[in-house]
TORKOL-4160 file (C-alpha; in steps of 0.2 Angstrom, whole numbers, padded with zeros to 4 digits, m for minus):
361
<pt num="1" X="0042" Y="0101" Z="m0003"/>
<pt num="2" X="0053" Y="0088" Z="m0007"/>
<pt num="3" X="0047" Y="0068" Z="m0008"/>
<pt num="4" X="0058" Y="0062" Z="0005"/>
<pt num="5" X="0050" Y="0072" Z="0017"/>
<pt num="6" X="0034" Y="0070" Z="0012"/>
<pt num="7" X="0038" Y="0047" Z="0012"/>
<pt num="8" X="0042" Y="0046" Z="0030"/>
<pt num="9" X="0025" Y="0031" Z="0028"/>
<pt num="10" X="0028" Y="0012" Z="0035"/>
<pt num="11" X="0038" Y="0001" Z="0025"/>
<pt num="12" X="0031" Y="m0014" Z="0016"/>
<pt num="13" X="0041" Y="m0025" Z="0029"/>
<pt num="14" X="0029" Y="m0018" Z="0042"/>
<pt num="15" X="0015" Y="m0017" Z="0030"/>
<pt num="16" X="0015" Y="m0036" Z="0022"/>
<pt num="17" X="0000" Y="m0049" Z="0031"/>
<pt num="18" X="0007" Y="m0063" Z="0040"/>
<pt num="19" X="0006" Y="m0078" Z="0032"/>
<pt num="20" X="0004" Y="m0096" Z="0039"/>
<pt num="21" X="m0005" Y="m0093" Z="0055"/>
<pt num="22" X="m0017" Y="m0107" Z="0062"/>
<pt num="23" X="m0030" Y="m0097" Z="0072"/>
<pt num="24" X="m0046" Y="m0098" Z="0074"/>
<pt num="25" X="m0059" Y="m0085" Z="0067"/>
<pt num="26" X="m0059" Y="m0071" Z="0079"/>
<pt num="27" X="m0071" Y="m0061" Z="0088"/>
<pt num="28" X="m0074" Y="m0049" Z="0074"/>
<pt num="29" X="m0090" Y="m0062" Z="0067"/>
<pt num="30" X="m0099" Y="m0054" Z="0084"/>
<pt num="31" X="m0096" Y="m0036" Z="0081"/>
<pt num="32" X="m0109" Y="m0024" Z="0077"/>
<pt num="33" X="m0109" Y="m0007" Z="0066"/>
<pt num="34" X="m0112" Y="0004" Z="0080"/>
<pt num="35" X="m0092" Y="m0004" Z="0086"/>
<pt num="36" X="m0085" Y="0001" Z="0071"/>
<pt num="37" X="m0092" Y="0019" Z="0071"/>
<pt num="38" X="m0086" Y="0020" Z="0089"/>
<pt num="39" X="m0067" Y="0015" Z="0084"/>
<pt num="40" X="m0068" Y="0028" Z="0068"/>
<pt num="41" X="m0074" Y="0042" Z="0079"/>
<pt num="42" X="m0059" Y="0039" Z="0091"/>
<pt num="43" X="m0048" Y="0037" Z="0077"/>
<pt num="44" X="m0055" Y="0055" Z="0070"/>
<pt num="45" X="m0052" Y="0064" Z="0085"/>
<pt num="46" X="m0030" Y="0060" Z="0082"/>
<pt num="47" X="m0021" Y="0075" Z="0079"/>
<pt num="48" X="m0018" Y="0079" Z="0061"/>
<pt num="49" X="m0032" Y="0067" Z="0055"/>
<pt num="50" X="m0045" Y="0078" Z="0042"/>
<pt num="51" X="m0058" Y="0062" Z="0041"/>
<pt num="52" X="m0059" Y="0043" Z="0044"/>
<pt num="53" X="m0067" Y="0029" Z="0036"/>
<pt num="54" X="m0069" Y="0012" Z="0041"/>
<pt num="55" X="m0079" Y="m0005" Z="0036"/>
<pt num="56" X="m0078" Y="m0022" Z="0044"/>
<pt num="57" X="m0081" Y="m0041" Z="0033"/>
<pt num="58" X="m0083" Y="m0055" Z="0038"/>
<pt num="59" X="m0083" Y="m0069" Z="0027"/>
<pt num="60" X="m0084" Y="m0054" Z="0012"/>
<pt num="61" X="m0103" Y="m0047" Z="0020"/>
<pt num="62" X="m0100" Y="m0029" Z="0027"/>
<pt num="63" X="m0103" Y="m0030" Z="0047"/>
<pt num="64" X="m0100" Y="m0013" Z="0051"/>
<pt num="65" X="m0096" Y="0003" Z="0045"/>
<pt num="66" X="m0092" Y="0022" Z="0049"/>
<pt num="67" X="m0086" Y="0038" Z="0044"/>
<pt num="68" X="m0080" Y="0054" Z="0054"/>
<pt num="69" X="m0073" Y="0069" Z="0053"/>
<pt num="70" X="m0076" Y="0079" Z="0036"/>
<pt num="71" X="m0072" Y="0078" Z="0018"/>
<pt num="72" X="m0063" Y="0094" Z="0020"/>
<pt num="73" X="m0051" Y="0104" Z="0027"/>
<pt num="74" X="m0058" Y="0114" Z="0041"/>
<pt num="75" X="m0073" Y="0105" Z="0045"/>
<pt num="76" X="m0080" Y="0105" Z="0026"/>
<pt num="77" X="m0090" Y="0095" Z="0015"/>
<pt num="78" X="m0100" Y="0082" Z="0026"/>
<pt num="79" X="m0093" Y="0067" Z="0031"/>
<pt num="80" X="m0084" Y="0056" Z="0020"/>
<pt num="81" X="m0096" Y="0041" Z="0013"/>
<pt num="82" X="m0089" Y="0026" Z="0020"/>
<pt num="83" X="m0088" Y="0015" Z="0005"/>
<pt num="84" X="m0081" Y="0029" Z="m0004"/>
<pt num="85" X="m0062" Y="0029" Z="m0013"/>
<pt num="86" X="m0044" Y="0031" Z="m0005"/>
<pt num="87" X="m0027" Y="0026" Z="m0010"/>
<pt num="88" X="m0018" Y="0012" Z="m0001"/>
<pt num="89" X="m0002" Y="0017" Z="m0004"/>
<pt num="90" X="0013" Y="0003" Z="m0002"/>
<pt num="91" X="m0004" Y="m0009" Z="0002"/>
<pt num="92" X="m0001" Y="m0007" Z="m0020"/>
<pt num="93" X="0017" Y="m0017" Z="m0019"/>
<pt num="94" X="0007" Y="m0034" Z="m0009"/>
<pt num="95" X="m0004" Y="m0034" Z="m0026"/>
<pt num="96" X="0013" Y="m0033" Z="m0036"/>
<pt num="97" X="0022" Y="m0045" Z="m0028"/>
<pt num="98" X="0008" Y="m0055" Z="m0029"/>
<pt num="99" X="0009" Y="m0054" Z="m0049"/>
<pt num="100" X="0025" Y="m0056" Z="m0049"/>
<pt num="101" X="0023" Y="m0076" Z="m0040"/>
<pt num="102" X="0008" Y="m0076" Z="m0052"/>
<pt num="103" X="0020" Y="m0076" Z="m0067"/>
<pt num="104" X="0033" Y="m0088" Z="m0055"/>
<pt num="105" X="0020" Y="m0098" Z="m0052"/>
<pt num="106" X="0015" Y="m0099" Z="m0073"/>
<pt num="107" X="0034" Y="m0103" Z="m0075"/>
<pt num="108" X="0036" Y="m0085" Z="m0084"/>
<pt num="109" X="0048" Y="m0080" Z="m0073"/>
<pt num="110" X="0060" Y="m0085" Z="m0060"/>
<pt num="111" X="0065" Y="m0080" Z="m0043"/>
<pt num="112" X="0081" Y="m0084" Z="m0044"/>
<pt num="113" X="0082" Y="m0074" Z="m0062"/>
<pt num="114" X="0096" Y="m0058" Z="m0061"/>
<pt num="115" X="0091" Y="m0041" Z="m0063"/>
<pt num="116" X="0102" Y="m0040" Z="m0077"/>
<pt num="117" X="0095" Y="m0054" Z="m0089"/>
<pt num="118" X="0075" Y="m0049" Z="m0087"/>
<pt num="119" X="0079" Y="m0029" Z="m0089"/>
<pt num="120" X="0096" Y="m0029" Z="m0098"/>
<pt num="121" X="0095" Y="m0009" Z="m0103"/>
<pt num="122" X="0095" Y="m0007" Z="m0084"/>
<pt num="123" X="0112" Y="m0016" Z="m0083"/>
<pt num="124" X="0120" Y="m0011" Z="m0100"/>
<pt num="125" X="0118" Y="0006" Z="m0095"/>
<pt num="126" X="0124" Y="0005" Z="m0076"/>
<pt num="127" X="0107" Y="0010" Z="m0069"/>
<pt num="128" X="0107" Y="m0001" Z="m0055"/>
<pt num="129" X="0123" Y="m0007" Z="m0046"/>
<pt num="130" X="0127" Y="m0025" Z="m0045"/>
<pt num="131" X="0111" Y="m0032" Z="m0055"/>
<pt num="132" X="0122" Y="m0045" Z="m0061"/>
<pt num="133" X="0117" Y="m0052" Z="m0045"/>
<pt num="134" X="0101" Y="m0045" Z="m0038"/>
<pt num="135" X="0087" Y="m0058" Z="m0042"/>
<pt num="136" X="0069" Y="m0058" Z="m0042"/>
<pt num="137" X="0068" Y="m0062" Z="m0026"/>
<pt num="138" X="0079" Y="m0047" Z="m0019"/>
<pt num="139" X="0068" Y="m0035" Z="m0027"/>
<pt num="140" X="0052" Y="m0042" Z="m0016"/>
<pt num="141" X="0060" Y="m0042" Z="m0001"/>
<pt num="142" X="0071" Y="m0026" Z="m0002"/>
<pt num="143" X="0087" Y="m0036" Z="m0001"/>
<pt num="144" X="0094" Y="m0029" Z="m0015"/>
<pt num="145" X="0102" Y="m0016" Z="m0006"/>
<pt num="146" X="0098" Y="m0005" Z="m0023"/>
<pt num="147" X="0092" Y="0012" Z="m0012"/>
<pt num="148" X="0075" Y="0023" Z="m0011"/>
<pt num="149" X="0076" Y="0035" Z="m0026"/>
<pt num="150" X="0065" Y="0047" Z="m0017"/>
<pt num="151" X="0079" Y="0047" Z="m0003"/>
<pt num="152" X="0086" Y="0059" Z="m0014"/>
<pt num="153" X="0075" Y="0075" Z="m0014"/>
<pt num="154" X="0072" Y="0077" Z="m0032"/>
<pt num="155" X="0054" Y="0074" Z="m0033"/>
<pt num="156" X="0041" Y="0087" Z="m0027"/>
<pt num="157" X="0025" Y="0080" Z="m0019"/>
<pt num="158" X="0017" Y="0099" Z="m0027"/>
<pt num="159" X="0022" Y="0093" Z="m0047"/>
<pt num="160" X="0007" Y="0088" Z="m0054"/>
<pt num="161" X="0016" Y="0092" Z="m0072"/>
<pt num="162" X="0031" Y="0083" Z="m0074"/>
<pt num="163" X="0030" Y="0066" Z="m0082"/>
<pt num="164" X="0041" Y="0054" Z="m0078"/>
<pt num="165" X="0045" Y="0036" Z="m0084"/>
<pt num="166" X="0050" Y="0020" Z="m0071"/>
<pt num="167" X="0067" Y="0021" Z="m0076"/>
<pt num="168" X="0069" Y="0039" Z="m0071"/>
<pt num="169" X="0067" Y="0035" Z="m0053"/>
<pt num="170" X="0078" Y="0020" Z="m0054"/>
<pt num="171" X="0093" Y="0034" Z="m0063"/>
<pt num="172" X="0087" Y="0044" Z="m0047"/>
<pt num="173" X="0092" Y="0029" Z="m0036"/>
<pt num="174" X="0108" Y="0027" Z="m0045"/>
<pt num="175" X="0115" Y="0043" Z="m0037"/>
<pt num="176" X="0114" Y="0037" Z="m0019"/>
<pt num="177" X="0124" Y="0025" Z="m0010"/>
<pt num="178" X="0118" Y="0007" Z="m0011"/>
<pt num="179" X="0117" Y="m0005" Z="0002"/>
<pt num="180" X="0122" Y="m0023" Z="0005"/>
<pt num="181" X="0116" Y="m0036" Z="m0005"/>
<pt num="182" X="0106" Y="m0049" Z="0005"/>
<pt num="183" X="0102" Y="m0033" Z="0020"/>
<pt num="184" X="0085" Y="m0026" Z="0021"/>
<pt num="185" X="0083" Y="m0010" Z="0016"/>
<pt num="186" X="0066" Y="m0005" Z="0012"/>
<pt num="187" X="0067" Y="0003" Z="m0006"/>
<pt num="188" X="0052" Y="0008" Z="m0018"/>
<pt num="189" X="0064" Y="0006" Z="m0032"/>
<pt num="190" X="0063" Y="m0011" Z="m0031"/>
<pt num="191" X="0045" Y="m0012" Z="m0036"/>
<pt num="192" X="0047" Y="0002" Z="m0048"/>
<pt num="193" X="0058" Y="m0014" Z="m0057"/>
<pt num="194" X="0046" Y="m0027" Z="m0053"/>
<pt num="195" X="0035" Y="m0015" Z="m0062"/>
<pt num="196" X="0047" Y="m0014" Z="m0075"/>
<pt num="197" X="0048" Y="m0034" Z="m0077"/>
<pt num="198" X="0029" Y="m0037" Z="m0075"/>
<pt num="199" X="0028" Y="m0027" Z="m0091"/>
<pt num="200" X="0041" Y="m0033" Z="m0100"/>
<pt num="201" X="0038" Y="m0052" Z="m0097"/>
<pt num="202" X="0018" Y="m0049" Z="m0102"/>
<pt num="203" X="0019" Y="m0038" Z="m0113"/>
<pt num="204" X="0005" Y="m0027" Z="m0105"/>
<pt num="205" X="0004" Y="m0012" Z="m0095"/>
<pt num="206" X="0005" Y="m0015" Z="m0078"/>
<pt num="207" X="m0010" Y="m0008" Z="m0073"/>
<pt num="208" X="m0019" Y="m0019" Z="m0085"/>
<pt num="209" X="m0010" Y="m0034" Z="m0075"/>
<pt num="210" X="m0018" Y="m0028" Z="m0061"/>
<pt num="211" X="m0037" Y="m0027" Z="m0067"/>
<pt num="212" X="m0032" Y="m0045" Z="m0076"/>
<pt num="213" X="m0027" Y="m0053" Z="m0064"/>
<pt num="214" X="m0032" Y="m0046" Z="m0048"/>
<pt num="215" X="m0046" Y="m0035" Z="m0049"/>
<pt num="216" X="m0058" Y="m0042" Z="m0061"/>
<pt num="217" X="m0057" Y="m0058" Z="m0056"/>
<pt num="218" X="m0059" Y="m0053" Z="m0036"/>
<pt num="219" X="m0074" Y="m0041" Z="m0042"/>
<pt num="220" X="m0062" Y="m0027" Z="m0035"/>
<pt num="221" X="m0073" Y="m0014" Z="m0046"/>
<pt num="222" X="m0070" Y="0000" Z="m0040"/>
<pt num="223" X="m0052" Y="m0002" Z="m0038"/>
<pt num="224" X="m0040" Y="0005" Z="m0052"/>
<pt num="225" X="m0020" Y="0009" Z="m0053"/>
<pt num="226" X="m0017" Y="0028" Z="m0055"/>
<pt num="227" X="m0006" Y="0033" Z="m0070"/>
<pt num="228" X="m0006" Y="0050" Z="m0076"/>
<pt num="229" X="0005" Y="0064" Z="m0069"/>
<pt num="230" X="m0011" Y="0071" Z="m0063"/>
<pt num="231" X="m0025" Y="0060" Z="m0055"/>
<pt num="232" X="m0038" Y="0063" Z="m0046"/>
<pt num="233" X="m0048" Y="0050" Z="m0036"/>
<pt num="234" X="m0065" Y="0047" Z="m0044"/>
<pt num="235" X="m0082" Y="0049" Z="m0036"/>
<pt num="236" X="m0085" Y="0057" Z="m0018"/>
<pt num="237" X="m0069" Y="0056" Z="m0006"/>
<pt num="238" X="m0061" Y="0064" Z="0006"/>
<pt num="239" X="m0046" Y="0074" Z="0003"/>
<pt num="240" X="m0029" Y="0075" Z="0012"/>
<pt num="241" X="m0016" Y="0090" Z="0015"/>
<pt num="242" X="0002" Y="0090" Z="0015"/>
<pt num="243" X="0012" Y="0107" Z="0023"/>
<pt num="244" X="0020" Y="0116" Z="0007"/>
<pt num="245" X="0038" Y="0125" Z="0011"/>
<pt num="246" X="0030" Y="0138" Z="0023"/>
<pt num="247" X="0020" Y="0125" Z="0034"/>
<pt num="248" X="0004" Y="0127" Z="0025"/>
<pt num="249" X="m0009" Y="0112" Z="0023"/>
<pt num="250" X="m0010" Y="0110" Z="0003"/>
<pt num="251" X="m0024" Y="0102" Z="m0005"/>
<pt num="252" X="m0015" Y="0083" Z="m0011"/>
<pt num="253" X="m0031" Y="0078" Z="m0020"/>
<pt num="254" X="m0018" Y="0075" Z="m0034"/>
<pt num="255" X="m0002" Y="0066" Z="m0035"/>
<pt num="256" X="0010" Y="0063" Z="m0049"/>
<pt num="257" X="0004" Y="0043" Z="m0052"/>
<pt num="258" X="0021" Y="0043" Z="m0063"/>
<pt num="259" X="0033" Y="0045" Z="m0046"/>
<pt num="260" X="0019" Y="0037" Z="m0034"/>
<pt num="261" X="0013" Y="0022" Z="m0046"/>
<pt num="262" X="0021" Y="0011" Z="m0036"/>
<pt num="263" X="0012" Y="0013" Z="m0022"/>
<pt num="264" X="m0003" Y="0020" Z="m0034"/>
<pt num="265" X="m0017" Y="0009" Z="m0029"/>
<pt num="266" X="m0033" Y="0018" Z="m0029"/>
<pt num="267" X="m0047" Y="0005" Z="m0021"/>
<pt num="268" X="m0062" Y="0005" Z="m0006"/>
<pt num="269" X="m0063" Y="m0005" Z="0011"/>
<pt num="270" X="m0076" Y="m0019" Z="0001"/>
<pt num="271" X="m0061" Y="m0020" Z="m0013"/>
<pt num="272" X="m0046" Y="m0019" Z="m0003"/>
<pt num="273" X="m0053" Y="m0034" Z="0010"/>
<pt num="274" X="m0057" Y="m0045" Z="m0005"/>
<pt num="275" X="m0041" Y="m0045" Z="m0012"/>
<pt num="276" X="m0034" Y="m0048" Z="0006"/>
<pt num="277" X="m0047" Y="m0063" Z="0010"/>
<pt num="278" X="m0043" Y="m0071" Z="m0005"/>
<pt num="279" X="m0022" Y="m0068" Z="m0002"/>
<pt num="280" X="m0023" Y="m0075" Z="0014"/>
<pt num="281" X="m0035" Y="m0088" Z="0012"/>
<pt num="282" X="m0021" Y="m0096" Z="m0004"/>
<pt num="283" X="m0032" Y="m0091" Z="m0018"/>
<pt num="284" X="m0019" Y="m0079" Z="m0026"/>
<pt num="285" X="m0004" Y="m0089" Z="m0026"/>
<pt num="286" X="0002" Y="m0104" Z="m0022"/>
<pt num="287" X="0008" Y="m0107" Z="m0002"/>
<pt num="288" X="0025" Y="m0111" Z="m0008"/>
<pt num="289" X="0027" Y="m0095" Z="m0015"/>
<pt num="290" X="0017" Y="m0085" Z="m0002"/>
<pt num="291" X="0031" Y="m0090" Z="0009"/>
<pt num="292" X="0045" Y="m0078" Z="m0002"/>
<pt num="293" X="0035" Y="m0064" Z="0005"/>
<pt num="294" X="0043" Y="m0054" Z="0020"/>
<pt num="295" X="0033" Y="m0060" Z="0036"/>
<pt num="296" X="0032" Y="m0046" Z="0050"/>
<pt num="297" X="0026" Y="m0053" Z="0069"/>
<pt num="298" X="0006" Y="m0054" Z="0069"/>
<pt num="299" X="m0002" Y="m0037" Z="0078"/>
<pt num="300" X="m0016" Y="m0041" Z="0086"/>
<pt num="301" X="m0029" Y="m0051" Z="0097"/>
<pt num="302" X="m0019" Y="m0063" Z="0102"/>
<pt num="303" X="m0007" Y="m0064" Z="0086"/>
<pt num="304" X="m0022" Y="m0070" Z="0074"/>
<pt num="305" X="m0023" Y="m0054" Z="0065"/>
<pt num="306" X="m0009" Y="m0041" Z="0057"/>
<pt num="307" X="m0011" Y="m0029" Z="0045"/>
<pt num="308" X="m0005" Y="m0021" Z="0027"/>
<pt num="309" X="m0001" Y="m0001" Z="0026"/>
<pt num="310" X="0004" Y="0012" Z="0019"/>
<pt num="311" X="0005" Y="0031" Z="0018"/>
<pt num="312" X="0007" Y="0046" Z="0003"/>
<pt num="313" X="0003" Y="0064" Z="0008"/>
<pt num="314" X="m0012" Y="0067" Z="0014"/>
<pt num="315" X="m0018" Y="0049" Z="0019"/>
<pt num="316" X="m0013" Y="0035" Z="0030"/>
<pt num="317" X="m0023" Y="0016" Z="0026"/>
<pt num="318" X="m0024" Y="m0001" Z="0033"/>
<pt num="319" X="m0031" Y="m0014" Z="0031"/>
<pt num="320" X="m0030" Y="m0028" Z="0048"/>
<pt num="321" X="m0036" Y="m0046" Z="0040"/>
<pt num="322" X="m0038" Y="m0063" Z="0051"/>
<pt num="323" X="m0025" Y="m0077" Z="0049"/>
<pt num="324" X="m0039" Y="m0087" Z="0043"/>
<pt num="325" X="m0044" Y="m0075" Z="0029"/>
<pt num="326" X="m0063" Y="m0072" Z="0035"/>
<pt num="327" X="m0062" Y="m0056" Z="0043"/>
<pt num="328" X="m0054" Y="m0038" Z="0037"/>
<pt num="329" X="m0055" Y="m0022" Z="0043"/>
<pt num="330" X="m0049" Y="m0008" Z="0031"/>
<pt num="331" X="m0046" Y="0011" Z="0037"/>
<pt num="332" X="m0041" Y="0026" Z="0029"/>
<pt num="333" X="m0036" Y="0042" Z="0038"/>
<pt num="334" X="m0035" Y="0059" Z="0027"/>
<pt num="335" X="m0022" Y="0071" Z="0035"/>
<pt num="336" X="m0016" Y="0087" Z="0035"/>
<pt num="337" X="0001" Y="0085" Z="0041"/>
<pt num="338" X="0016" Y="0076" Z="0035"/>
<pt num="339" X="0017" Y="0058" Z="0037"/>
<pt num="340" X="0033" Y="0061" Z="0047"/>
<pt num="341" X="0021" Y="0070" Z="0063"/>
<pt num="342" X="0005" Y="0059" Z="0058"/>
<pt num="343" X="0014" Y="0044" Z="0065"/>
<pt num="344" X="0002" Y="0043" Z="0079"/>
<pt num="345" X="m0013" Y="0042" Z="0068"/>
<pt num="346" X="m0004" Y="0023" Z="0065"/>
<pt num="347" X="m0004" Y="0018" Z="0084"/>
<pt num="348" X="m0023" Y="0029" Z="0082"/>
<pt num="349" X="m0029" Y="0016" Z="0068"/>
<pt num="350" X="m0022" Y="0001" Z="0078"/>
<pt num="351" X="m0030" Y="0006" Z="0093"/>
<pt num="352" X="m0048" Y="0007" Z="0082"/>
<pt num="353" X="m0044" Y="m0009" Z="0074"/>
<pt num="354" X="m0041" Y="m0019" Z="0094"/>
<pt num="355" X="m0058" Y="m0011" Z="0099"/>
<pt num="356" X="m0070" Y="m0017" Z="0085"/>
<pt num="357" X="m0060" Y="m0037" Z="0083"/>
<pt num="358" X="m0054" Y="m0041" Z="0099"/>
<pt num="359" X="m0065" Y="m0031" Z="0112"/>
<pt num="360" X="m0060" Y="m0036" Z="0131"/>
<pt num="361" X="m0044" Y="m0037" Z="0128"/>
């Protein structure tokens, strides 16, 4: 089963939170747990959804919560503990950009630096067309036009041996055709570079980036970047299923973090709005900088709430926050179909998301 199939999840230029809205709090403050149990219970009864989770915070105190559906495949293993682990998937490249204008901000980096000058292996060798020219700021808002390396087929969702390093999915990438510079194109490659730079311009692992500078500081402590070529989610959680070659729901418990650690986030509904209330209320990085970020249309009740998404195999995650910052609501599906046919559990979670913050309307 190869990658591509496996990727067909929302983009980060439909997954990023709106930035800049003015809106008052919204009804979320007056919504109880017996609400959000409600939405998750609808949202388990989707088609291809193996369990749901859900918890609602307001001003970072949990107002709700619930769980539905079981932790396995065919009705198996209890219910999954609400507060329990899941991976958000592209929700991971948000937190990376928002290292990246970290190190902008600390005048490490700049946006307007090219590809080639911060990773010149990359451009010596002819890894990535044009990078004379691609800056910083392309690679954040996919207008690189550098393509998705798992576009290509090469990476099987069902290795959990090979181990690959960052700039063997940018080689991948080389082999298809790029795009324009300047024209969106949603590409994972061009966080596999930020990646790349964050570590090269600190001098430390990305993922200790990540608990430096984002998940210690928010008290994200059950939050952690997946690595190896084979990792498991730690602590009770539910698992997702991806159809092998003959249509058959595969345990995805694994996943190669060395292909998916861009999008490798492992985190829990308390950790996952934190980082989002603190983003969105300016505590993470400057407004000036905030505004390089792409800035899809506001989703719900009324335009002051959007949301942050993402999907791997066997799970779907989203996280809907208030302009203002005070409310999140986090979700996480596990599936046993490919995102490709799940895409209904997205109009599912958005539907459980209207119900429990903007009842009535």
């Amino acid at each position: 089963m190869s990658r591509a199939r496996a990727s067909g999840m929302t983009g980060l230029a439909s997954a990023l939170l709106a930035l800049g809205l003015h809106a008052p709090a919204t009804a979320a403050a007056e919504v109880g747990p017996g609400d959000v149990q409600q939405a998750i219970n609808s949202l388990a009864r989707t088609d291809g959804v193996v369990g749901a989770i859900g918890e609602l915070y307001v001003d970072g105190r949990r107002k709700g919560q619930g769980s539905a559906g079981t932790r396995l495949l065919g009705g198996k293993g209890g219910r999954i503990p609400p507060a329990s682990r899941y991976r958000i998937a592209s929700q991971t490249k948000l937190m990376e950009a928002t290292v990246v204008l970290q190190l902008v901000g600390e005048g490490k980096l700049g946006l307007d630096d090219k590809l080639s000058s911060l990773l010149p292996g990359v451009a010596g060798h002819d890894h990535v067309e044009g990078a004379g020219k691609i800056t910083v700021r392309d690679l954040i808002r996919h207008t690189s036009g550098i393509p998705d390396f798992a576009e290509g087929g090469r990476f099987d969702v069902f290795d959990f041996t090979t181990a690959y390093e960052p700039i063997d999915l940018v080689r991948a990438a080389r082999a298809l055709p790029q795009g324009e510079l300047g024209q969106y194109r949603y590409s994972t490659t061009n966080y596999v570079l930020l990646g790349m730079i964050i570590e090269r311009v600190t001098g430390h692992d990305r993922a200790a980036e990540f608990q430096r500078r984002l998940f210690a500081p928010l008290g994200m402590k059950s939050t952690y970047l997946a690595t190896k070529v084979s990792d498991q989610i730690k602590g009770p959680h539910g698992h997702g299923y991806h159809p092998d070659a003959q249509g058959r729901p595969r345990d995805v418990d694994r996943l190669n973090a060395t292909s998916y650690g861009a999008e490798g986030a492992i985190s829990t509904a308390h950790d996952v709005s934190a980082f989002f209330r603190a983003f969105n209320q300016g505590k993470l990085v400057p407004p000036e900088l905030q505004k390089q970020l792409p800035r899809p249309f506001p989703e719900l009740c009324g335009g002051t709430v959007s949301s942050a998404s993402g999907g791997l195999p066997g799970i779907s995650s989203v996280t809907f926050s208030s302009a203002d910052g005070r409310t999140q609501l986090a979700l996480a599906a596990t599936l046993k179909v490919d995102n490709e046919k799940a895409m209904a559990v997205g109009d599912a979670m958005k539907k459980a998301a209207a119900a429990v913050l903007c009842p009535g309307q």
